[in-house]
VODODO-480066 format. One record per atom (N, C-alpha, C): residue in one letter; x, y, z. Coordinates in pm, whole numbers, padded with zeros to 5 digits, always signed. Layout:
N
aXYZ
...
//
This chain:
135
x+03844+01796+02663
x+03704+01803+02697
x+03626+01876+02587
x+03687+01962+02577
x+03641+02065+02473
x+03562+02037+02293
x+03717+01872+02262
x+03701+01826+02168
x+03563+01665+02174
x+03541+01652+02261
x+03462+01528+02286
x+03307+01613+02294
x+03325+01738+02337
x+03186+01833+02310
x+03181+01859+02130
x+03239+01912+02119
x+03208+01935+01957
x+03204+01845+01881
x+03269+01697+01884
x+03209+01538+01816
x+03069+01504+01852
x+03023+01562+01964
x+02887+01528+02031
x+02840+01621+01943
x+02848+01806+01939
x+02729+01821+01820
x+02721+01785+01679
x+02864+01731+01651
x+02894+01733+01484
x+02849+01566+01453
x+02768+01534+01576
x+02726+01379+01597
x+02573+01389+01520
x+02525+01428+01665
x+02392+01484+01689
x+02377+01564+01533
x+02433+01654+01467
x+02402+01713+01343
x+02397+01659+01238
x+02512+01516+01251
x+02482+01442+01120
x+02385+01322+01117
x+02335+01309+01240
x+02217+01217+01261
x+02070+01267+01226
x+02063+01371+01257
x+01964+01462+01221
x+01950+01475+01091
x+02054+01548+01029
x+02068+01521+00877
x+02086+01409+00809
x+02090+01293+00829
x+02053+01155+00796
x+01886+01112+00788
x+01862+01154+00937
x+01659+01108+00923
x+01631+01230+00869
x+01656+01362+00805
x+01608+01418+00695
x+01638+01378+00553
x+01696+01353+00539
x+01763+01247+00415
x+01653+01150+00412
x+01661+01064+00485
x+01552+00950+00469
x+01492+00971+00493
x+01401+01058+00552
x+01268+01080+00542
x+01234+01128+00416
x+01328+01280+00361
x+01286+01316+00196
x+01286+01218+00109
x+01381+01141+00076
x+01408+01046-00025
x+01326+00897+00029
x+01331+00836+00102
x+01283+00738+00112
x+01151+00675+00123
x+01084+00800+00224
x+00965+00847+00242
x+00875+00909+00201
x+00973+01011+00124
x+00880+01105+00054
x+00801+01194+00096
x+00892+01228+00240
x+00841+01320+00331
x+00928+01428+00344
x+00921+01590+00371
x+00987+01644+00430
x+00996+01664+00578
x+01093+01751+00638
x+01120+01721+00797
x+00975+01816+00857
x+00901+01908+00767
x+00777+01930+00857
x+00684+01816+00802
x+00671+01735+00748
x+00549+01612+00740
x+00548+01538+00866
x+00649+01511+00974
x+00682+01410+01028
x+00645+01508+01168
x+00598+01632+01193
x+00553+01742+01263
x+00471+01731+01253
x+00378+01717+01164
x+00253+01811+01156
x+00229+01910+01088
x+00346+01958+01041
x+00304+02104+01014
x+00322+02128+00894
x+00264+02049+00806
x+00306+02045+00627
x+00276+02206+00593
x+00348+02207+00502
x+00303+02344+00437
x+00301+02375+00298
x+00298+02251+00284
x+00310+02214+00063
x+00465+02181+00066
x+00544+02131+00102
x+00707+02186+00083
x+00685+02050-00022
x+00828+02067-00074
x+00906+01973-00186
x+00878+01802-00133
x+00883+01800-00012
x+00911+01645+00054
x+00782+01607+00034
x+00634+01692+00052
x+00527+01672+00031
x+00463+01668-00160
x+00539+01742-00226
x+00541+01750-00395
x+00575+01582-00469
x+00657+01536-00354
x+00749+01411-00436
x+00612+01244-00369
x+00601+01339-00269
x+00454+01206-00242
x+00330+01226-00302
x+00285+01350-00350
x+00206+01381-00459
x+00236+01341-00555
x+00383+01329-00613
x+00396+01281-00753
x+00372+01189-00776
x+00458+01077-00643
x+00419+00946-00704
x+00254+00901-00699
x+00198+00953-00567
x+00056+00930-00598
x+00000+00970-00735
x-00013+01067-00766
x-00042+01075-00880
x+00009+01020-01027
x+00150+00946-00990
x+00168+00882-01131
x+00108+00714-01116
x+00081+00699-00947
x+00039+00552-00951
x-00082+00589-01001
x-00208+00722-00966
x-00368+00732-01038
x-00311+00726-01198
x-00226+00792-01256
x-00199+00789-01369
x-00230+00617-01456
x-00151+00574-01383
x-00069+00444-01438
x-00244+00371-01403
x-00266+00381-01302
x-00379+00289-01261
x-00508+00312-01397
x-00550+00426-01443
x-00643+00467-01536
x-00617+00445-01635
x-00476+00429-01668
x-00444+00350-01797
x-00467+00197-01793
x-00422+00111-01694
x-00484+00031-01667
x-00603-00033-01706
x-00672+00067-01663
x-00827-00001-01645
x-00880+00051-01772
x-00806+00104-01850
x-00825+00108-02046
x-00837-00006-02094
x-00722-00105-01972
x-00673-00187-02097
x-00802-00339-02110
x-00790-00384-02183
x-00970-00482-02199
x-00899-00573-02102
x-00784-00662-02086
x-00769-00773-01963
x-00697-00670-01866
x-00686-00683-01745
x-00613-00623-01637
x-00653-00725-01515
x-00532-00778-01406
x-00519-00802-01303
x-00441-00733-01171
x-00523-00790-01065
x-00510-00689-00935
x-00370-00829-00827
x-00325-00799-00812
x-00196-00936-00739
x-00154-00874-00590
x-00233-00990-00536
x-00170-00928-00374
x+00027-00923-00352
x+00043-00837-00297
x+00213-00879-00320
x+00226-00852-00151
x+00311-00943-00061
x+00363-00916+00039
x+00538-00875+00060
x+00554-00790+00152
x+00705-00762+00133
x+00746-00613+00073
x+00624-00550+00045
x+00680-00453-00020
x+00731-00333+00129
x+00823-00235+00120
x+00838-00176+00239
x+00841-00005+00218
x+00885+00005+00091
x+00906+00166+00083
x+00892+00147-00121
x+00916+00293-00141
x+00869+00326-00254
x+00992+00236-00375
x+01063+00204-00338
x+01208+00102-00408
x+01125-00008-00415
x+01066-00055-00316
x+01049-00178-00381
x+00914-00171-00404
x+00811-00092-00443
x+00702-00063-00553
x+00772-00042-00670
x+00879+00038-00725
x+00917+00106-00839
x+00975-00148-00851
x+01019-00166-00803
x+01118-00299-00804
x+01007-00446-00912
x+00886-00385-00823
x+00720-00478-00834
x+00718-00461-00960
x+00666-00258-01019
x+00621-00251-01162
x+00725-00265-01234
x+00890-00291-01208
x+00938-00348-01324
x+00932-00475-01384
x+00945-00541-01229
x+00935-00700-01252
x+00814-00742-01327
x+00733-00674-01308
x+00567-00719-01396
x+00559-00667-01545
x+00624-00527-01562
x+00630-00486-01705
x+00731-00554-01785
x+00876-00627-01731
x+00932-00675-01822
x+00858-00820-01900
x+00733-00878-01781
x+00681-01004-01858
x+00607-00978-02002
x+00604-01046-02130
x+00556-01025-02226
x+00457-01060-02228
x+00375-00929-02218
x+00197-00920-02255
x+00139-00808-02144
x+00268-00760-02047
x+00225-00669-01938
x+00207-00550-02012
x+00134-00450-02086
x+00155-00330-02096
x+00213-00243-02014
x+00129-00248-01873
x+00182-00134-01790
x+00122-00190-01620
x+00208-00170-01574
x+00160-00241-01426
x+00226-00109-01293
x+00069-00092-01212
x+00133-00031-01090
x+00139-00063-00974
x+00153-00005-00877
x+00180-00089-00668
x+00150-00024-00629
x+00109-00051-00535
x+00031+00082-00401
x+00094-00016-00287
x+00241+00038-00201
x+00245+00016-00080
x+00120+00018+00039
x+00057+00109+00030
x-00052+00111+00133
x-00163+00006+00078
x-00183-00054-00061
x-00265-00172-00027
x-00219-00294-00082
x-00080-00340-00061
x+00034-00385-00069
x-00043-00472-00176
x-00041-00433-00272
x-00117-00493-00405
x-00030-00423-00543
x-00082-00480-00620
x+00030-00475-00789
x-00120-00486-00899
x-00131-00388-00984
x-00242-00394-01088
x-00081-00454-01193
x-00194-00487-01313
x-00083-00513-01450
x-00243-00466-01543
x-00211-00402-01647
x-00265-00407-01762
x-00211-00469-01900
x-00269-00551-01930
x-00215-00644-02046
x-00335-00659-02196
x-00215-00676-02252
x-00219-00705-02403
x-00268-00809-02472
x-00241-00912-02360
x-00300-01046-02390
x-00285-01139-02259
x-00412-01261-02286
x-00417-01320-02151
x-00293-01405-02111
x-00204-01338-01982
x-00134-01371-01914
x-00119-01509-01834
x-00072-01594-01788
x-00125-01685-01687
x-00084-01636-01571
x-00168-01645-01462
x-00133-01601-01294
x-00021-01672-01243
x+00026-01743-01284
x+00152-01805-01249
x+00269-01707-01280
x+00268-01683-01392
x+00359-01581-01479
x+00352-01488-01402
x+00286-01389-01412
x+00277-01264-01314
x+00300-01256-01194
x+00258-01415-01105
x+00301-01385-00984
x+00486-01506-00945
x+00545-01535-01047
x+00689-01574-01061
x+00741-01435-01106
x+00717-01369-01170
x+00785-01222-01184
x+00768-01153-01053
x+00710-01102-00965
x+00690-01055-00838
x+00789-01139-00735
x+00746-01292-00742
x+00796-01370-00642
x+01035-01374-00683
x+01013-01401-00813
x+01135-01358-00842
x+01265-01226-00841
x+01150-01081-00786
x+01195-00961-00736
x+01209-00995-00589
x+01170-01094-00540
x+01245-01104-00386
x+01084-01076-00300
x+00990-01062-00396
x+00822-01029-00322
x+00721-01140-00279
x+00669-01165-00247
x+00593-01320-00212
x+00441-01220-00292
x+00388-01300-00420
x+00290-01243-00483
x+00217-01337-00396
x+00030-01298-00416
x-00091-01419-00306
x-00168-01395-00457
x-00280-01398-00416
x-00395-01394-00492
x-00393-01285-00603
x-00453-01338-00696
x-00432-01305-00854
x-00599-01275-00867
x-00633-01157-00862
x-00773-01128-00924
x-00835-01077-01020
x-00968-01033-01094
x-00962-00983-01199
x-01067-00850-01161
//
């Protein structure tokens, strides 16, 4: 009896420590974001970062003299944004391309005029369904 109690907390403890796991890493949350009760911690530093390297990336962007905005569907967590701006930077003429899960969209800044086909077969070929190609 004794032993079927202590598998139950060493259960319960590694489940717990699993949705903190994925919440830090996946989410980019720590276990007080998902409370309420942020308090600046590390889990909250790593969703600042990337926000701020997507403003980064985005202002470079809009340096560049052509740039397009590509609806992308499918995206789900921050893997498959990082998955989007590779697939778009390896095409030749992408300078630098970013994703915003929350407006499930893909900028590219380019070097030279691209065709919307191109850009959105690089997306659609990461496993993403690209839509509309704007400028």
């Amino acid at each position: 009896m004794a032993t079927y109690v202590v598998g139950a907390i060493i259960a319960v403890a590694l489940i717990n420590g699993l949705r903190v796991i994925y919440n830090s890493f996946f989410r980019g949350e720590a276990a007080c974001c998902d409370s309420g009760g942020c308090s600046g911690c590390s889990g909250c530093s790593i969703k600042n970062a990337m926000a701020n390297s997507y403003r980064a990336r985005v202002n470079k962007i809009e340096q560049c003299e052509i740039h397009r905005t590509i609806d992308v569907d499918g995206m789900t967590c921050e893997h498959c944004v990082a998955n989007v701006v590779r697939a778009l930077e390896k095409v030749d003429g992408v300078k630098i391309a970013a994703a915003s899960l929350e407006k499930q969209a893909a900028l590219a800044g380019l070097t030279k005029n691209v065709p919307d086909e191109i850009l959105r077969d690089a997306i659609n070929k990461a496993g993403y369904h690209a839509g509309a190609v704007t400028i």
